[in-house]
N, CA and C of each residue as an Amber inpcrd file, in Angstrom:
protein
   291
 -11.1590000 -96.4970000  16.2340000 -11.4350000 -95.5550000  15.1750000
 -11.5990000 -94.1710000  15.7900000 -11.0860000 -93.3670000  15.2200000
 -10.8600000 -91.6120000  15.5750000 -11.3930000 -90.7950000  14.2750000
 -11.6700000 -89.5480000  14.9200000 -11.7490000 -88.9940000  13.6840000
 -10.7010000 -88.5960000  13.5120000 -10.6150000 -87.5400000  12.4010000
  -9.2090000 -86.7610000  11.6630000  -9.4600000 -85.6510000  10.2500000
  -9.0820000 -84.5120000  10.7970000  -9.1360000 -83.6020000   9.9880000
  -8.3930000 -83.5500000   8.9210000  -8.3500000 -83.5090000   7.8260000
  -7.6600000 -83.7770000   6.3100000  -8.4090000 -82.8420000   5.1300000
  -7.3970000 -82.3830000   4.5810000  -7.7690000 -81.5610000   3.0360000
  -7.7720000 -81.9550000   2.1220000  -8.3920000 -82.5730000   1.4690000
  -8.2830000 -83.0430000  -0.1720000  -8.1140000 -82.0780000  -1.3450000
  -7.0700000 -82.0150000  -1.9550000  -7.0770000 -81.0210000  -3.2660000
  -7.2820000 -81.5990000  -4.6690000  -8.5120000 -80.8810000  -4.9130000
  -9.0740000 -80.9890000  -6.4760000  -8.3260000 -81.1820000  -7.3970000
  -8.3210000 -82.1440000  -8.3630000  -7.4810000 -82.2330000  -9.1520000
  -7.2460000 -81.0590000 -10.6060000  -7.8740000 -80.1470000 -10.7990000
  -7.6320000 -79.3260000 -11.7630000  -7.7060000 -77.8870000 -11.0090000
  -8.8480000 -77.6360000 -10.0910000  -8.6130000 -75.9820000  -9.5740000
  -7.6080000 -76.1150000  -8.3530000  -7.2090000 -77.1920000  -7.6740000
  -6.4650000 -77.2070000  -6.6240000  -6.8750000 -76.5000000  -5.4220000
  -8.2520000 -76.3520000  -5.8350000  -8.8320000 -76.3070000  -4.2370000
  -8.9760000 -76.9180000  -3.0450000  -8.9260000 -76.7010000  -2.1420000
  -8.8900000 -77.6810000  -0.9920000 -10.3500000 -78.0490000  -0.7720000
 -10.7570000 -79.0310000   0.2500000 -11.8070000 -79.0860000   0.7460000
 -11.4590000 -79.4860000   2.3250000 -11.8450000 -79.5760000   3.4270000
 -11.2360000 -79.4270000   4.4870000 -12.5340000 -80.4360000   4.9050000
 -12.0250000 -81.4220000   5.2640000 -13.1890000 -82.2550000   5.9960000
 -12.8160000 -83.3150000   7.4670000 -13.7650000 -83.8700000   7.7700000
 -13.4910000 -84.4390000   9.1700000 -13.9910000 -86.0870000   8.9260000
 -12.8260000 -87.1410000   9.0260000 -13.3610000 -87.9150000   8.4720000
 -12.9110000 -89.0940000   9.5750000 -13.6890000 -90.5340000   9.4780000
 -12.9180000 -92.1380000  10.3380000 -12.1810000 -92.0270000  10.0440000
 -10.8030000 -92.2180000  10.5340000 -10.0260000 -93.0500000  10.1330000
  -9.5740000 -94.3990000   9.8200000 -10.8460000 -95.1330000   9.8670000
 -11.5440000 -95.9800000   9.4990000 -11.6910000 -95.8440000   8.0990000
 -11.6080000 -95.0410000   7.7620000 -12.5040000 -95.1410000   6.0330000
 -11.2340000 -95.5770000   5.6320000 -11.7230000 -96.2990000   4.0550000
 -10.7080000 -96.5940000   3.3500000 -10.6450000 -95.4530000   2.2010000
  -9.7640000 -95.5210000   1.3510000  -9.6920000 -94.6340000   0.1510000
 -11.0470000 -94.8560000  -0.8660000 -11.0430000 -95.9650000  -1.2800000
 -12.0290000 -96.2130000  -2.0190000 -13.4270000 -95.6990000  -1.4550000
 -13.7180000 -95.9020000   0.0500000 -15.2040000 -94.8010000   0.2270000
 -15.0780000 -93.6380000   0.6320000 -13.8180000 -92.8700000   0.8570000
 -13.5940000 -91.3780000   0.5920000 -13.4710000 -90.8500000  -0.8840000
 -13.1750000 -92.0300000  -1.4740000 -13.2080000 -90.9750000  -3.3020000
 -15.3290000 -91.0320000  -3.2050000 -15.7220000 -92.1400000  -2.7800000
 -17.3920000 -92.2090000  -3.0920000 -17.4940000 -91.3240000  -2.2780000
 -17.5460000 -90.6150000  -1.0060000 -18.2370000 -89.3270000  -0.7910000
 -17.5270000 -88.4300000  -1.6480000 -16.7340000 -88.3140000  -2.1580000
 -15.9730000 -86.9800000  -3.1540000 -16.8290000 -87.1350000  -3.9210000
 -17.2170000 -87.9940000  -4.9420000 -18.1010000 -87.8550000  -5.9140000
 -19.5270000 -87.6650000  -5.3050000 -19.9670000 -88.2720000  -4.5620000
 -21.2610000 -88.0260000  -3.7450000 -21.5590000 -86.3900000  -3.3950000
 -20.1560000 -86.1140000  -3.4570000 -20.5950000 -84.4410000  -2.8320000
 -20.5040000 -83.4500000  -3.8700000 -19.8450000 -84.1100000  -5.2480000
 -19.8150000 -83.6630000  -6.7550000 -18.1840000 -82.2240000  -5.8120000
 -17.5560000 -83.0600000  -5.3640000 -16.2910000 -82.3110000  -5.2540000
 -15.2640000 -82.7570000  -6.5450000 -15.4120000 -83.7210000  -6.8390000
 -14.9270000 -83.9920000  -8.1890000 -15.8330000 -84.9430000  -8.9890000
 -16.6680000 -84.9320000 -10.2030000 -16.9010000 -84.9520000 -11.2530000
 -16.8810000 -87.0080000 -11.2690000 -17.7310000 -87.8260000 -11.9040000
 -17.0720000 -89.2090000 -12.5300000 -16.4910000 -88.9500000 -14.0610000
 -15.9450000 -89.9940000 -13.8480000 -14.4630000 -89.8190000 -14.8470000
 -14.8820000 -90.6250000 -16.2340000 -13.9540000 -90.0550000 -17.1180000
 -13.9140000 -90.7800000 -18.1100000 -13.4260000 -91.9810000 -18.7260000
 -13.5860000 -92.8420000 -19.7260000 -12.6040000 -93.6520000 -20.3310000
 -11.2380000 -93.5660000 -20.0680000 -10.8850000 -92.2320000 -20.4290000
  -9.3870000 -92.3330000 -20.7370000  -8.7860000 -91.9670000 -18.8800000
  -8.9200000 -91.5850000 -18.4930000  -8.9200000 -91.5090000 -16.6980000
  -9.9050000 -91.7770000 -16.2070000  -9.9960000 -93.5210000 -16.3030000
 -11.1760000 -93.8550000 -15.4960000 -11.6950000 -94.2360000 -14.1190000
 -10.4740000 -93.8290000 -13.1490000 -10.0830000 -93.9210000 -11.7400000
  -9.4600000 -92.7400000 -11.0000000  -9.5840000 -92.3850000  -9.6600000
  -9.0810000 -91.5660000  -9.3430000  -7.8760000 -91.9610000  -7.9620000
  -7.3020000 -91.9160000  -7.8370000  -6.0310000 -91.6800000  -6.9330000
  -6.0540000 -91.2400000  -5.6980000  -6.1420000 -91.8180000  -4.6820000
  -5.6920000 -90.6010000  -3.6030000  -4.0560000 -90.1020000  -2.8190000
  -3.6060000 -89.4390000  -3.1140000  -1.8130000 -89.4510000  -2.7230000
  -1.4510000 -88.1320000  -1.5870000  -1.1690000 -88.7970000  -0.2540000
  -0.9280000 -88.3340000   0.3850000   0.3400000 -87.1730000  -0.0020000
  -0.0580000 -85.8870000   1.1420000   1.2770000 -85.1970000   0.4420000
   2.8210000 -85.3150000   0.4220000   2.7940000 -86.3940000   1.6560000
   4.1180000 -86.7380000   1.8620000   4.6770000 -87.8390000   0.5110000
   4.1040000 -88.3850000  -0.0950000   4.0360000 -88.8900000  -1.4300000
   3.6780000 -90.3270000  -1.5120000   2.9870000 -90.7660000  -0.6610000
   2.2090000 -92.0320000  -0.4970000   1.5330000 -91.9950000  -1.3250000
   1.0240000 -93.3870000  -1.9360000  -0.3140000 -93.5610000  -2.4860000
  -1.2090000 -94.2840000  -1.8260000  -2.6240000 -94.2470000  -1.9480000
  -3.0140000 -94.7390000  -0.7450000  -3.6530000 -96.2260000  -1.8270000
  -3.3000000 -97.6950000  -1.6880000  -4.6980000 -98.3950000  -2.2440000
  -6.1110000 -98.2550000  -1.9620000  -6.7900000 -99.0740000  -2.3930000
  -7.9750000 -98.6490000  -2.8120000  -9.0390000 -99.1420000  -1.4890000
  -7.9960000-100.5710000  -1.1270000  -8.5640000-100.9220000  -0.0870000
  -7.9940000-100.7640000   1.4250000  -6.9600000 -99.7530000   1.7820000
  -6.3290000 -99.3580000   2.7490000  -7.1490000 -98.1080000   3.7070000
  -7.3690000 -98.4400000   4.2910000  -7.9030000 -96.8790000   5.7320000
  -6.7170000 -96.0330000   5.6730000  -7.4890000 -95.0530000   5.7930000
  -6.7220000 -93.8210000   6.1840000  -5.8840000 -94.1740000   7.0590000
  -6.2440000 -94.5860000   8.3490000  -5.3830000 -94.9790000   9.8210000
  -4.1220000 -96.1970000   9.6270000  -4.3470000 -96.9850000   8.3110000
  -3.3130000 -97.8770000   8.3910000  -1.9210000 -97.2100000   7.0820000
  -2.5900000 -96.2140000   6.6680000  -1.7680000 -94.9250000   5.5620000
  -0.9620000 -94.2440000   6.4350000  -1.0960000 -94.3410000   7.6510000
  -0.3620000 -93.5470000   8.6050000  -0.9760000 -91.6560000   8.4100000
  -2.2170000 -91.3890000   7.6710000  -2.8170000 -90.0260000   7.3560000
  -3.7470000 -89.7450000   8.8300000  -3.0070000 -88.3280000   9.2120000
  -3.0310000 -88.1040000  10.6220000  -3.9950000 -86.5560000  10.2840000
  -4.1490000 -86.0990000  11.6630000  -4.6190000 -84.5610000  11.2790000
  -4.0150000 -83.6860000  11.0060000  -4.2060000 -82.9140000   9.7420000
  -3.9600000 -82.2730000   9.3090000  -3.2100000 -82.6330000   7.3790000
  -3.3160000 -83.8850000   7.4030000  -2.9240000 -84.2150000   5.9920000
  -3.3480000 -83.3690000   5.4920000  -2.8850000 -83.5640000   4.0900000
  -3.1570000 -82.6010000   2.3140000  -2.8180000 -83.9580000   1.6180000
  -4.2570000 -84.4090000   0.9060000  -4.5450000 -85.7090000   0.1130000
  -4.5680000 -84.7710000  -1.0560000  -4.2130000 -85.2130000  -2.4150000
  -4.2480000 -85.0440000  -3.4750000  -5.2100000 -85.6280000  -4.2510000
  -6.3900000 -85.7220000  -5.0530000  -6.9700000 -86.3580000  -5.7550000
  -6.7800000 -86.0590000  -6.5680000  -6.5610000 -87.3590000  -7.5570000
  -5.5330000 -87.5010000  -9.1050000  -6.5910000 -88.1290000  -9.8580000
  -6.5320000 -88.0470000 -11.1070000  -7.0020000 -89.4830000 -12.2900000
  -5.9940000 -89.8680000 -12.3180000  -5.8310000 -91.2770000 -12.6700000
  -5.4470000 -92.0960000 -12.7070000  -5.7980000 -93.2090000 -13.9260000
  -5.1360000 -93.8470000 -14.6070000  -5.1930000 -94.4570000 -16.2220000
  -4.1000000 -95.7850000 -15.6090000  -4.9400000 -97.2450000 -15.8160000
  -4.6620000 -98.1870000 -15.9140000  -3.2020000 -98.2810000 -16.6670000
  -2.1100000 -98.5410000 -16.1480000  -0.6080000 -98.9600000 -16.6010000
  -0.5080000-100.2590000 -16.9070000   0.9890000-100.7780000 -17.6530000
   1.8280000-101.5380000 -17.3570000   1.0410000-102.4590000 -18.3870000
   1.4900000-103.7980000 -18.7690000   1.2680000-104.4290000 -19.9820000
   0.1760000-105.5650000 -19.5640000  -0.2820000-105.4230000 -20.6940000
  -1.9000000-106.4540000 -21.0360000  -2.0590000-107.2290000 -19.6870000
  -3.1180000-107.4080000 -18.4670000  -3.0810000-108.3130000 -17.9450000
  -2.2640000-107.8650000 -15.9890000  -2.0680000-106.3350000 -16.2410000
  -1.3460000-106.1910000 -15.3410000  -1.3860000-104.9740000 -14.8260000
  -3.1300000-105.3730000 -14.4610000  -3.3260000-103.4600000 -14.2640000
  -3.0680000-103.1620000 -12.6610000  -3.4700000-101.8460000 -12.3830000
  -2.7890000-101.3560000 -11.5290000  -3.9040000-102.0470000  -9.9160000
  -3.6470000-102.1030000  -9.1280000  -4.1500000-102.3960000  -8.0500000
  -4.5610000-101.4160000  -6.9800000  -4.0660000-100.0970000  -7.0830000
  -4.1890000 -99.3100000  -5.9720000  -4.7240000 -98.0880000  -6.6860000
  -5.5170000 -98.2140000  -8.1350000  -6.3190000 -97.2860000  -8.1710000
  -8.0180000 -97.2110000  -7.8400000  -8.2200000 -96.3640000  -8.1100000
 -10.1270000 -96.1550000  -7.5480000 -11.1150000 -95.8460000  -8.6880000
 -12.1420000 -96.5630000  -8.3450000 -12.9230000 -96.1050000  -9.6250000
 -14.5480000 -95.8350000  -9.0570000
């Protein structure tokens, strides 16, 4: 495990945040410090998950590390909402909540 410098951009002002993180972490406990640090907001019903998508256009699952995403220093992560798809019974797997 290493660290690694990475920017996350806000999903509505498109601000960055520039942080130093494991690469160890998975997505799912980098969206919990995002909300922990009130860099983005908890979500609603209708976007009740958030996304993380590398800029090269990966998505990351929920239960994947940064380090096995291939997200190196200097990424630009996107944080998205995200709304359960696809028909009754067949929701999405690689979002975050």
């Amino acid at each position: 495990m290493s660290d690694i410098s990475v920017s996350f951009i806000h999903p509505t002002s498109h601000k960055p945040l520039a942080v130093t993180l494991d690469d160890g972490m998975t997505a799912q406990e980098a969206i919990g410090h995002l909300l922990d640090s009130q860099f983005v907001a908890p979500l609603s019903n209708t976007y009740p998950h958030y996304e993380l998508k590398v800029k090269d256009g990966s998505l990351l699952r929920s239960d994947e590390t940064l380090a096995s995403a291939n997200v190196r220093n200097g990424s630009v992560i996107r944080v998205d909402p995200a709304t359960e798809a696809g028909a009754p019974g067949q929701g999405r797997r690689d979002v975050l909540g």
